[in-house]
Each structure stands twice: as C-alpha cells, then as structure tokens.
N, C-alpha and C positions, 0 to 999 in steps of 0.2 A: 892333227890339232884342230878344233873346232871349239868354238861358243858357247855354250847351252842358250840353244832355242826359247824364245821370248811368245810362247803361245803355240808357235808354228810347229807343224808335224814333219817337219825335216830339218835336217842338219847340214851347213855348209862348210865341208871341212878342208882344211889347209892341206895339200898333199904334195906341194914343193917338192920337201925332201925325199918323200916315197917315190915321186915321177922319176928321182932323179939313182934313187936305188933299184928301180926294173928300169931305168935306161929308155926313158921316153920323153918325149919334147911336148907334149900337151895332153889335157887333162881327157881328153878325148880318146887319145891311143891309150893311154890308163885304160881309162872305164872298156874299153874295149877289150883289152887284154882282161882284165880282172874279169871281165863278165866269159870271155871262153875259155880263162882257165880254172878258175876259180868259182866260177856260176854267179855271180854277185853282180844281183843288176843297179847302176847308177846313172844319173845325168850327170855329165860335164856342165864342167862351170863355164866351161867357152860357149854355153847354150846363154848365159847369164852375163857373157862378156868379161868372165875371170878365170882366165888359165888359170890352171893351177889350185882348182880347187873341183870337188864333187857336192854334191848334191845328194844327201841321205836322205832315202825317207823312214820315221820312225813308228807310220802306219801299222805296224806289225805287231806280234806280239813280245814279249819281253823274252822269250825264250828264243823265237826265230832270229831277232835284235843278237840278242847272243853269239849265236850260231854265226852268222853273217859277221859279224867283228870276228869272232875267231877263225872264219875263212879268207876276210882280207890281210888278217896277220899272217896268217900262214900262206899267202899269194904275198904280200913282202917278202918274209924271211926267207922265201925259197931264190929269193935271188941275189941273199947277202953270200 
C-alpha cells in the first residue's frame, strides 16, 4: 500500500502486512531478504525512522518499474 508520490521519484510503501507474511519483524530484514531472493533493491523505512515501510524508487523505466512489482509479488506470494 503506498500514496502516489507528490513530485518525488520514489515511493513509500506500507508493507506491514507483507513483513508479516515472509515472517519478519522490520522493514529491514524485508528489504534484505527481497533483495537476495528476489534481486529487488530497496531502502528500509527504519533508515527514515518508519518500520514498516520501503522506500521505492521510480527512477527507472516503466517497464523495469514493471518487472520489479511483478518480482516483489512473486517474493510475497512464494511464502503464502
């Protein structure tokens, strides 16, 4: 769950519930897992002082943007 961004080239997204479906206590061990299993790199929101949430950036192009949502879904879903 996340906002649409107000100018800025990143996205701060809500991942509560997803921390809490791979089984992890901060948004840190997330981004850390998503990033060696899934290759998908992010900043914790505990850099920002918000468990609980990432840090997208949307620098990229509309098709890697793509790519990358559909490799964090599929790093979800592999642990429902």
């Amino acid at each position: 769950k996340c906002e649409k961004p107000k100018g800025a080239f990143y996205l701060f997204a809500n991942i509560k519930t997803a921390m809490h479906i791979v089984g992890v206590a901060s948004s840190e061990e997330f981004a850390l897992k998503l990033l060696e299993e899934a290759g998908v790199a992010t900043v914790s929101g505990e850099n920002f002082g918000c468990n609980g949430f990432l840090r997208l950036s949307c620098a990229s192009s509309e098709e890697e943007l793509r790519e990358a949502a559909k490799c964090i879904k599929e790093f979800i879903e592999s642990y429902l």
